[in-house]
C-alpha positions in Angstrom: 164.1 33.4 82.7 167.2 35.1 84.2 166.9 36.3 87.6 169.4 38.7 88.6 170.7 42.4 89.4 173.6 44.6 89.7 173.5 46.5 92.8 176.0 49.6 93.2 178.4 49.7 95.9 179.4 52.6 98.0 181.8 55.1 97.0 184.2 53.9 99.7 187.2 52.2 97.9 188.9 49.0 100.1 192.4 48.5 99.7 193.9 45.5 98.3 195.9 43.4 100.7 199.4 43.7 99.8 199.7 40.3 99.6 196.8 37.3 99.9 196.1 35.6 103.0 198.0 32.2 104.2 195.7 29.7 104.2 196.3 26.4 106.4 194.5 23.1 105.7 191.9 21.8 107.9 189.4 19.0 107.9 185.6 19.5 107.1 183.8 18.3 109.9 181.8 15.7 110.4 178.8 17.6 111.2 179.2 19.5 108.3 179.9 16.4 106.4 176.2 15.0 107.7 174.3 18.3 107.0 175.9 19.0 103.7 174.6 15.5 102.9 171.4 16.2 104.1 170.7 19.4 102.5 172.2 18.3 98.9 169.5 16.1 97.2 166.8 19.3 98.2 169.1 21.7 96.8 169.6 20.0 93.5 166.4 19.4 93.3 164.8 22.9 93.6 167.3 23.8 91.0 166.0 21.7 88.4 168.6 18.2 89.1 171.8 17.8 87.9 172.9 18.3 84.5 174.3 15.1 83.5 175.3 16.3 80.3 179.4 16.0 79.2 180.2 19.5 80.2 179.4 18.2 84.1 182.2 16.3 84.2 184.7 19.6 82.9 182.6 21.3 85.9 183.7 18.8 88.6 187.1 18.4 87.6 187.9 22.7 87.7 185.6 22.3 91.0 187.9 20.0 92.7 190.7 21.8 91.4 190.3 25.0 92.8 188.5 23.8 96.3 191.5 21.9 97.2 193.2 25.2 97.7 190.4 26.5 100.1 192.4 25.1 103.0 188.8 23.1 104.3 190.5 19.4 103.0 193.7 18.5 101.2 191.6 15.3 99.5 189.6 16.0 96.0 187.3 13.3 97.3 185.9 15.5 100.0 183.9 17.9 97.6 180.9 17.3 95.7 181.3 19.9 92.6 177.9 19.7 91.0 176.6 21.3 87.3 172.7 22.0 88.3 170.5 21.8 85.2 168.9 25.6 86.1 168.0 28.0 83.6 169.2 30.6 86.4 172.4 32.6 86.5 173.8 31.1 89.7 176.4 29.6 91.6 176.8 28.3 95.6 178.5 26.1 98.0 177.6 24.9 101.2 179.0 23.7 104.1 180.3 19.8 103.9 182.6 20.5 100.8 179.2 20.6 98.5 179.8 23.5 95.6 177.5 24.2 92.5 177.4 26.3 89.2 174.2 26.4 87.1 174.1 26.0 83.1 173.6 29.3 82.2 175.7 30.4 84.2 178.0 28.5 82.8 177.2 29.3 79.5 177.6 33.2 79.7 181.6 32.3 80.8 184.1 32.2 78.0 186.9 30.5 79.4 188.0 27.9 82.0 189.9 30.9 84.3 186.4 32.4 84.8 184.6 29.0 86.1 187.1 29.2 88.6 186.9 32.0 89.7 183.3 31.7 90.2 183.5 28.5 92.2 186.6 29.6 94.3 184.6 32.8 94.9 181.9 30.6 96.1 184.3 28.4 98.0 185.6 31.2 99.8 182.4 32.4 101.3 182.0 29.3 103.3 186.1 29.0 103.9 185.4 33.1 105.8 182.4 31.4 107.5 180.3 34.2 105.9 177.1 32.4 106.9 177.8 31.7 110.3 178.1 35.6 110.8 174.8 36.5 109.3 172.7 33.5 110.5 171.3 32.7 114.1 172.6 29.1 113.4 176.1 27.9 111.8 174.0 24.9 111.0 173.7 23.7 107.4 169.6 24.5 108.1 170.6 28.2 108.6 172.5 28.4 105.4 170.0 26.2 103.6 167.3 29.1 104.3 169.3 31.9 103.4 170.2 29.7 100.2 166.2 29.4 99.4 164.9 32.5 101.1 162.0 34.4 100.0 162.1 37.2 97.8 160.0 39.5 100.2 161.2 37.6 103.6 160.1 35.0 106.0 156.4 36.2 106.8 154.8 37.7 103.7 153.4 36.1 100.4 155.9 33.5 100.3 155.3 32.2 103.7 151.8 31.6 102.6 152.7 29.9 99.7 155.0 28.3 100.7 158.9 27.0 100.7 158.5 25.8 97.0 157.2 29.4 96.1 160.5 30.6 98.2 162.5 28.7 96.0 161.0 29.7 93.1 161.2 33.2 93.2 165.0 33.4 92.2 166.9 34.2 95.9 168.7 31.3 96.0 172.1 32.7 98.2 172.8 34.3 101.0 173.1 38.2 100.5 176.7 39.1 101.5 177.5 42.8 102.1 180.6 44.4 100.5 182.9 43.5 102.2 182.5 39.8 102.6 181.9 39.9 98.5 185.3 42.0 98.5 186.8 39.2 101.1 185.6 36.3 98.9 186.9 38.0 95.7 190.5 37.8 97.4 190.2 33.8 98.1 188.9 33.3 94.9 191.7 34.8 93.5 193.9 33.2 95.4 192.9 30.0 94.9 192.5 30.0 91.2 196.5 31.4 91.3 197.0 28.7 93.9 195.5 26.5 90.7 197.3 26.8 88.4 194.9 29.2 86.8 194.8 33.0 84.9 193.4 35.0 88.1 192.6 38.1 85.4 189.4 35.8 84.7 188.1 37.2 87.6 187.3 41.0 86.2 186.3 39.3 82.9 182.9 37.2 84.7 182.7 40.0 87.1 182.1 42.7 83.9 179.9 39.7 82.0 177.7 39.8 84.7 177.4 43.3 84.5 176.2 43.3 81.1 174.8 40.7 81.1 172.1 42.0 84.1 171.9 45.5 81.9 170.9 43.4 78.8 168.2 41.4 80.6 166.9 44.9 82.4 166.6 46.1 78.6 164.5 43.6 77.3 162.3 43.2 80.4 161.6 47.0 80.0 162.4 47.6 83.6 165.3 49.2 85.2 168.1 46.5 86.4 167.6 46.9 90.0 164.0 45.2 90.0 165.5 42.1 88.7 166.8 39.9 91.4 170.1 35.8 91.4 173.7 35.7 91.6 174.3 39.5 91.3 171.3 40.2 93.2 173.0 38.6 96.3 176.9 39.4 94.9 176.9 42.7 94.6 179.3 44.1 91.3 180.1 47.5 90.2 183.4 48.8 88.1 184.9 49.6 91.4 184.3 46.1 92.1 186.0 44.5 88.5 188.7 47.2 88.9 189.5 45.8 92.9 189.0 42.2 91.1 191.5 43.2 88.2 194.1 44.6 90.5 194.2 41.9 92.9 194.6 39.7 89.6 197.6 41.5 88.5 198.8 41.6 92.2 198.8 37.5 92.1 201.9 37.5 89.9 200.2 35.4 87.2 201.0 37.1 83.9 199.1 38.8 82.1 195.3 38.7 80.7 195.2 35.1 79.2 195.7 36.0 74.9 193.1 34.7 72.9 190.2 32.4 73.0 189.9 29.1 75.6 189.2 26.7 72.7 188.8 23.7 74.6 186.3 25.6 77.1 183.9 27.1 74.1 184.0 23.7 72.7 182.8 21.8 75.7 179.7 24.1 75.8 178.4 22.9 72.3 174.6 21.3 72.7 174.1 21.9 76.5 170.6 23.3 77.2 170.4 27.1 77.5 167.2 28.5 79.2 164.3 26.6 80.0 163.9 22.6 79.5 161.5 21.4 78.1 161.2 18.5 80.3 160.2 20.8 83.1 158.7 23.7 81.7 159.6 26.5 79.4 158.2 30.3 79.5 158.4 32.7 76.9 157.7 36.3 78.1 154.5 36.0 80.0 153.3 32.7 79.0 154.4 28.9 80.5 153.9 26.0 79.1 155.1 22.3 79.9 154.8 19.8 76.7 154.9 16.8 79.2 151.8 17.9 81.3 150.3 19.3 78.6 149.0 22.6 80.2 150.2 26.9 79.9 148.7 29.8 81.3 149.6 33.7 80.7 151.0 35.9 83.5 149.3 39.7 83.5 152.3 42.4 81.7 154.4 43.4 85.5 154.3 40.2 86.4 157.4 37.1 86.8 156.9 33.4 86.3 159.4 31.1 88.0 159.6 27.4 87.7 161.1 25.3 90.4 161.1 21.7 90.6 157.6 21.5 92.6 156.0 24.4 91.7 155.4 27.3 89.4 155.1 30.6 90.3 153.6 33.9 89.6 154.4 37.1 91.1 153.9 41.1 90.9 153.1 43.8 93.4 149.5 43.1 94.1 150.4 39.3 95.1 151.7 36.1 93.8 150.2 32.7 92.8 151.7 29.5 93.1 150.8 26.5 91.0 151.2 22.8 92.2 149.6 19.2 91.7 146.8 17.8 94.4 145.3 14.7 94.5 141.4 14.0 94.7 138.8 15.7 93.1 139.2 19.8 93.5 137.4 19.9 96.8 139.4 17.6 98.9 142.9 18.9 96.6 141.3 22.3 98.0 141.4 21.3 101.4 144.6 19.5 101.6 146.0 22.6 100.4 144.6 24.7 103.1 145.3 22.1 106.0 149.1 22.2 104.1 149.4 26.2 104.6 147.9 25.5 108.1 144.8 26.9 107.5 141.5 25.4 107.4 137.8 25.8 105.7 134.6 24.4 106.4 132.3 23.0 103.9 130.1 25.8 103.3 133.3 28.4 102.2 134.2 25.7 99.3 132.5 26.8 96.0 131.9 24.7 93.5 132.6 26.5 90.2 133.8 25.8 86.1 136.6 27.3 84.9 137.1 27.0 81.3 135.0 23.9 81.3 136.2 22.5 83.5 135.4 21.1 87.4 136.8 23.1 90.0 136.7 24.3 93.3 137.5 27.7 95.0 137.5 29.1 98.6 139.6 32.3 99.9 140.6 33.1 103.9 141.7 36.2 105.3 145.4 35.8 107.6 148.2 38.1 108.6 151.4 38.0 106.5 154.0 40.5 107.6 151.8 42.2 109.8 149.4 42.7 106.9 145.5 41.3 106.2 145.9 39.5 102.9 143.4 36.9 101.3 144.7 33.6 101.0 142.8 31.6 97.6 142.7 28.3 96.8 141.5 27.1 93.5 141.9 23.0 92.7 140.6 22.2 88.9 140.2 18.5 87.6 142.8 18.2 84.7 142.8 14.7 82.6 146.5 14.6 84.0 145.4 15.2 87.2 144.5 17.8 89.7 145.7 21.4 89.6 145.7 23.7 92.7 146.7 27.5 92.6 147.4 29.1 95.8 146.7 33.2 95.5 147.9 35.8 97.8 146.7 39.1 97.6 146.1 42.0 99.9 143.0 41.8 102.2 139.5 42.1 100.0 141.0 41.1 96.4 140.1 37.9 96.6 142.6 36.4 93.4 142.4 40.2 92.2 144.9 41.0 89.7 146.3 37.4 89.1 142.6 36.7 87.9 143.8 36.5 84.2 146.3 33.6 85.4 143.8 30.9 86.2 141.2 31.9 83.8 144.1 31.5 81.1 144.8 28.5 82.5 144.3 25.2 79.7 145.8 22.9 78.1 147.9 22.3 74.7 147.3 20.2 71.8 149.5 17.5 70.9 151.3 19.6 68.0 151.8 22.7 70.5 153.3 20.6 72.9 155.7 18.7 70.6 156.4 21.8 68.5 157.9 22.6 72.2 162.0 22.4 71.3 163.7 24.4 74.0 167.1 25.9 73.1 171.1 24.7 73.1 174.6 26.5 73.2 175.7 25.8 69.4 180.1 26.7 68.8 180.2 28.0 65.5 183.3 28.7 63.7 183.6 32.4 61.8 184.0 32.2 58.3 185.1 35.0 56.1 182.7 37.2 55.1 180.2 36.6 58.3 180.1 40.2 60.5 178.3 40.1 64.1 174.9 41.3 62.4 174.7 38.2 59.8 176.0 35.4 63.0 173.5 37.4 65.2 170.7 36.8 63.1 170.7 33.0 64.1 170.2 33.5 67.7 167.0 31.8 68.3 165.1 35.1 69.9 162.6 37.3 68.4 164.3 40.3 69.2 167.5 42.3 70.7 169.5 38.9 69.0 172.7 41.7 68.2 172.6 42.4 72.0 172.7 38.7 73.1 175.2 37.4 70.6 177.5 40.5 71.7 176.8 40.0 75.3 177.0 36.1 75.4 180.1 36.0 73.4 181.9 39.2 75.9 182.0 41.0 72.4 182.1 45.0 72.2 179.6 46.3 69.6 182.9 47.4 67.4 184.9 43.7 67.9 186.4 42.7 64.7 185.3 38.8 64.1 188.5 36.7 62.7 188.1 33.7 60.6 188.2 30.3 62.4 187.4 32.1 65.8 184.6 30.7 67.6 181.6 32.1 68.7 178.5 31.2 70.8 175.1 31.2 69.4 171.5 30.0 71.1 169.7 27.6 68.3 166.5 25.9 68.4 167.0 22.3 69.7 
């Protein structure tokens, strides 16, 4: 369920400072203080909670580390450094000293330099004031919607949905151009040098991104620029890992660090990877949740994305959103509608059965960027509750192509939902005689495992595997 694309630059090169920026300390102010605050427990939230697992605390203590030399406070104690339990490549800070990194994310680095690079990059889009110059409002609000903004904008399908479906769709930073990403590379670099750190981690992430995004483009069957997260919004190219690699050797720092970052691949042994279980877990074009006991299938074209509040289903004739109601399915129905700011009478709710089961179903027409579209409710009475999808499709579709999605809709047995096991980062030590094929072969995947083994471990496809190096692998558990 990764969400995210490399986007070229243009062929115009920037120069590299000839040396990195002073930076002078200031205080965080207290407005930003009370709006970080504010906007904290919704963003953690929407990106699945935090991830209490031992690797958080490694997280917060490199977090501090490297925010400290952002200049915005000379006190650890002023930044919240958060690992967010998201099965999405991603990584932000806000306003308020308030930085995050995701698991995966996490788990694609191979090395304590590149976490800090990430975060200081991160860090130094709010040090520049990045959002401030492409928002109407410095406030925390302003940067909270471009955080959570819509995959097709503010007055489309996703306004109809919704801010869960927003959230959900994988946009989850602001989109910096070039050469605020180029601006933030050089204060991320300069505070991971400023750190104590290897500032050559910076190409490294940078060019596991990149293969990372052409990996996922290949086993999606679709080309890597439909696939929008952290790239998506941080554009990358080799120009960009080149700039990165000589503003690395420019920071006087040695060398590329020499061998592996035991203590780092260690630390990611048993954290999730992908989907948990607890809130959901989708394999290709089906989802399925083992606690609610329910899965649908999404039509071939089409994404799911799981946020905290909602699931959500989307492809170029429109996109669902599912989410709980209360009531029987005519007044869950309703709510819905009043809740989208809508409304229906009596006589446009349908009573109907879908497989089996009570439901109710009533479609409006509205304008969504300047466009008719048809706005469909259907509620169905679960045992665990009431289910409500919300379908927008272009004017006269009714739920048109997402059809298959609610008729799919049921629930799972008691042995599909326990056989539900998720997966987990597993550090395995190379042993003579084991080649990448052989260690490959374990990754828990039905296909393309040679390609993710390579590709999570920053492996070439002709790297020579030593014994009693370490290696990541993605295992059932």
């Amino acid at each position: 369920m990764k969400r995210f694309r490399l986007l070229s630059a243009a062929a115009i090169c920037f120069a590299v400072p000839a040396t990195l920026p002073a930076q002078t300390t200031r205080s965080i102010s207290a407005s930003d203080r009370a709006q970080g605050s504010q906007a904290n427990p919704e963003l953690v939230a929407q990106f699945g909670g935090r991830y209490d697992g031992s690797q958080a605390a490694f997280v917060e203590r490199v977090g501090k580390r490297v925010s400290l030399q952002s200049g915005l406070s000379n006190a650890s104690g002023d930044f919240t450094v958060q690992l967010l339990n998201s099965p999405v490549e991603n990584a932000f800070a806000i306003p308020g000293g308030y930085v995050y990194v995701t698991r995966q994310l996490l788990a694609l680095m191979n090395s304590e330099d590149e976490l800090a690079f990430v975060m200081g990059h991160e860090v130094g889009h709010v040090a520049a004031r990045h959002s401030a110059g492409r928002q109407r409002t410095s406030t925390i609000g302003g940067v909270l919607a471009g955080i959570v903004g819509a995959v097709a904008g503010n007055s489309n399908f996703g306004s109809l949905l919704g801010r869960g479906a927003q959230q959900a769709a994988g946009l989850y930073a602001l989109k910096y151009g070039r050469d605020q990403e180029y601006q933030a590379d050089t204060l991320g670099v300069r505070y991971v040098a400023g750190a104590g750190y290897n500032p050559y981690g910076a190409p490294l992430i940078l060019n596991q991104l990149g293969a990372e995004t052409a990996l996922e483009a290949r086993v999606a069957g679709r080309d890597a620029s439909a696939t929008p997260t952290w790239l998506s919004t941080h554009p990358s190219s080799a120009d960009r890992v080149a700039r990165a690699r000589a503003l690395a050797q420019q920071a006087g720092r040695g060398g590329p660090a020499t061998g592996q970052d035991v203590a780092f691949l260690r630390m990611l042994d048993g954290m999730r990877y992908d989907d948990d279980p607890a809130q959901g877990v989708i394999d290709g074009q089906t989802f399925r949740h083992p606690q609610m006991r329910i899965r649908f299938t999404a039509p071939a074209g089409y994404t799911i994305a799981n946020a905290s509040d909602a699931v959500t289903v989307a492809g170029q004739r429109g996109q669902a959103q599912l989410t709980m109601g209360s009531g029987d399915p005519a007044a869950a129905l309703t709510a819905r509608f009043r809740t989208l700011g809508g409304q229906v009478s009596a006589d446009q709710v349908r009573d109907v059965t879908i497989n089996g089961r009570r439901a109710a179903t009533a479609t409006i027409t509205a304008t969504a960027n300047n466009s008719r579209v048809d706005a469909t409710v259907v509620a169905i009475a679960f045992p665990t509750g009431t289910y409500v999808w919300t379908v927008a499709t272009p004017a006269g579709s009714g739920v048109g192509a997402l059809a298959p999605v609610i008729d799919s809709f049921t629930t799972l047995s008691a042995s599909e939902a326990a056989a539900i096991k998720g997966r987990r980062i597993r550090i395995a030590t190379v042993r003579a005689g084991d080649t990448i094929d052989s260690l490959a072969r374990q990754m828990d995947y039905p296909n393309f495992q040679r390609e993710r083994f390579l590709t999570l471990n920053g492996l070439d496809a002709n790297a020579a595997l030593r014994p009693g190096m370490l290696v990541k692998l993605v295992v059932t558990g």
